[in-house]
C-alpha positions in Angstrom: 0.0 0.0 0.0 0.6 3.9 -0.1 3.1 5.5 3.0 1.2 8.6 4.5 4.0 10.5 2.9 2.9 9.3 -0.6 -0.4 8.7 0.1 -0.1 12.8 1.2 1.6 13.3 -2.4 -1.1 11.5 -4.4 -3.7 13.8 -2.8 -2.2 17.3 -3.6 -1.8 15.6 -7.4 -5.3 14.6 -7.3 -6.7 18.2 -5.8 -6.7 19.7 -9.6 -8.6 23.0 -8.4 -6.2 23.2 -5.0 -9.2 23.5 -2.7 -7.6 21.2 -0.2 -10.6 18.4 -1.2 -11.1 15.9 -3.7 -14.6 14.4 -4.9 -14.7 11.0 -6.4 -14.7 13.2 -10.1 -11.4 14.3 -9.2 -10.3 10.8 -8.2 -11.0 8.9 -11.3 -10.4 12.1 -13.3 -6.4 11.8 -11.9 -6.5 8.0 -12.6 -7.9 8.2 -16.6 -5.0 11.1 -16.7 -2.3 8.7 -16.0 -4.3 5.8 -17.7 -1.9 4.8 -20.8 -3.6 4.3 -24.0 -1.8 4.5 -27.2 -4.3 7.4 -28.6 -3.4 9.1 -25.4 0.2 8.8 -25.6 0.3 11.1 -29.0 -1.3 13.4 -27.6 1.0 13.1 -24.8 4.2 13.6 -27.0 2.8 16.6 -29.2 1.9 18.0 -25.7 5.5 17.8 -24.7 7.3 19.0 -27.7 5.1 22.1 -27.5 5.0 22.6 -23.5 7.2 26.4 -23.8 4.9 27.6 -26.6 1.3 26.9 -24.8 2.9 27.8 -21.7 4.2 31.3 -23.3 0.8 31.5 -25.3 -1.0 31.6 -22.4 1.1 33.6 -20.6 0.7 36.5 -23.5 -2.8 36.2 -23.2 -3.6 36.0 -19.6 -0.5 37.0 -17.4 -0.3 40.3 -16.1 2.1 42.5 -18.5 4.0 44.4 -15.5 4.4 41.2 -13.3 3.8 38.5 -15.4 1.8 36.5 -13.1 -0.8 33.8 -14.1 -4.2 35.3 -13.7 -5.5 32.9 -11.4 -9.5 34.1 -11.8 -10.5 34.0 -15.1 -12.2 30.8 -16.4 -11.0 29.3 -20.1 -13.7 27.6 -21.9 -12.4 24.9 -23.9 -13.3 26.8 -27.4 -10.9 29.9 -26.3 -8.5 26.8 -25.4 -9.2 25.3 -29.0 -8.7 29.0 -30.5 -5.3 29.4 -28.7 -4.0 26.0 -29.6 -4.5 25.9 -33.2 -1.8 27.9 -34.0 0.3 25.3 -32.4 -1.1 22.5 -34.7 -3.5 21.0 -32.3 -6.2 20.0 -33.6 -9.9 21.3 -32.4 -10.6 17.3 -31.5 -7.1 16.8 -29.6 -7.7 20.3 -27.9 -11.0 18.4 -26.8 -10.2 15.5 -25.8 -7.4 16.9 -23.3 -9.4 19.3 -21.9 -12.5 16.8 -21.4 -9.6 15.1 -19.3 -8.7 17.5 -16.7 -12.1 19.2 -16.2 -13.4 17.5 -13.3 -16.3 19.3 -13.0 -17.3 19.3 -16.4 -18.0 22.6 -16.5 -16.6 23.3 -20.0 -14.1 25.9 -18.5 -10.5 26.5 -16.7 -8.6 28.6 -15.4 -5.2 29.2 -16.7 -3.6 27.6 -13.2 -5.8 24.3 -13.6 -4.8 23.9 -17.5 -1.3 24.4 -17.0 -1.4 22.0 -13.8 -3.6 19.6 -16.0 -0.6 19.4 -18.4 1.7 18.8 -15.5 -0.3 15.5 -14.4 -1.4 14.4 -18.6 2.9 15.0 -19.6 5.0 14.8 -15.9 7.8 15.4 -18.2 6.8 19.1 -18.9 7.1 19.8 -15.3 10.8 18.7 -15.5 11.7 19.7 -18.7 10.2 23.2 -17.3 12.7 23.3 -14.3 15.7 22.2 -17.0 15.0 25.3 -18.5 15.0 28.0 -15.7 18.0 26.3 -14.4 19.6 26.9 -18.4 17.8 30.1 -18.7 20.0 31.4 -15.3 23.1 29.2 -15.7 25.3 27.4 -18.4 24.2 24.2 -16.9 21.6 22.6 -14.8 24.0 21.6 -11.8 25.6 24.9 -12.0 21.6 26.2 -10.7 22.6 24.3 -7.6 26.4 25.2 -6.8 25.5 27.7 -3.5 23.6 24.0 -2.0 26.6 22.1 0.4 27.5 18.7 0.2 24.8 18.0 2.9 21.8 19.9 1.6 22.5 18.0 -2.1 21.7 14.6 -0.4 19.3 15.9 1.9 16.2 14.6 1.8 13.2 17.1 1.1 9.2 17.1 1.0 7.1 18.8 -1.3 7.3 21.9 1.0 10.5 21.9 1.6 11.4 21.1 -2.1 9.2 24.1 -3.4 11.0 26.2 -0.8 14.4 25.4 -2.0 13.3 26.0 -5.7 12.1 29.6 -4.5 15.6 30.1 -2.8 17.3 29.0 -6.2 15.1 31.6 -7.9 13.7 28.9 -9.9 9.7 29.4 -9.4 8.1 32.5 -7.8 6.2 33.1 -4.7 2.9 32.7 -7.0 3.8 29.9 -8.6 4.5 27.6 -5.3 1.0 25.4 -6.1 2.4 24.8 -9.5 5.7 23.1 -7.8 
């Protein structure tokens, strides 16, 4: 079975709209996202390979200009979503099918947080592959983001708190972004 540490884990990954609950929607919703299915699994990849441009399209379109935070308020619907993916290739039905995926509550809109977390839990590897690049963004290379850690604190062991915490000491998410980590 699940430790309480991981059984803690699997929670906040199930908790897609961060209210600190989950319904049994969210539940199976989380469980059909990491279901592997071979039509799934392309849309998987093209996710991926275009993670930096959806992320940066909907940053242009709903991050504040001056601070460039996520709006956290306003709700997508899934034709806006459709409208803002095209131009990446994705097709109307693929656009669909993912969003259909990681709205819960069926409601036939998102906010920007949600989608982008969706994307975290339907790809895992955008999450990392998002981290890779902040480190390369700041540094020549990716251990270089992580020189001012001692010997100690590189083989410490860290929870999802104190993991976020050390990103945000690295400069490597914001304060707003800690529910993303």
């Amino acid at each position: 079975g699940l430790s309480i540490p991981e059984a803690k884990k699997a929670f906040r990954l199930m908790d897609i709209d961060g209210n600190g609950e989950i319904t049994r929607d969210e539940f199976v919703s989380a469980l059909r996202l990491a279901e592997p299915s071979l039509c799934l699994e392309d849309l998987r990849l093209k996710i991926r390979r275009s993670f930096r441009s959806i992320l940066e399209v909907f940053r242009v379109n709903y991050a504040d200009p001056l601070s460039d935070v996520m709006n956290k308020e306003v709700k997508v619907p899934v034709a806006r979503v459709a409208d803002l993916m095209r131009p990446l290739d994705f097709k109307d039905s693929e656009t669909r099918t993912f969003f259909e995926l990681i709205d819960v509550e069926k409601a036939g809109q998102l906010t920007c947080v949600e989608i982008i977390k969706g994307i975290h839990h339907f790809a895992p590897a955008c999450a990392l592959e998002d981290l890779r690049v902040r480190c390369i963004q700041r540094v020549s290379h990716v251990s270089d983001a992580f020189v001012s850690l001692s010997a100690a604190e590189c083989t410490q062991m860290l929870s999802l708190e104190d993991f976020t915490q050390e990103l945000f000491k690295l400069e490597l998410i914001g304060s707003d972004e800690s529910e993303l980590a």
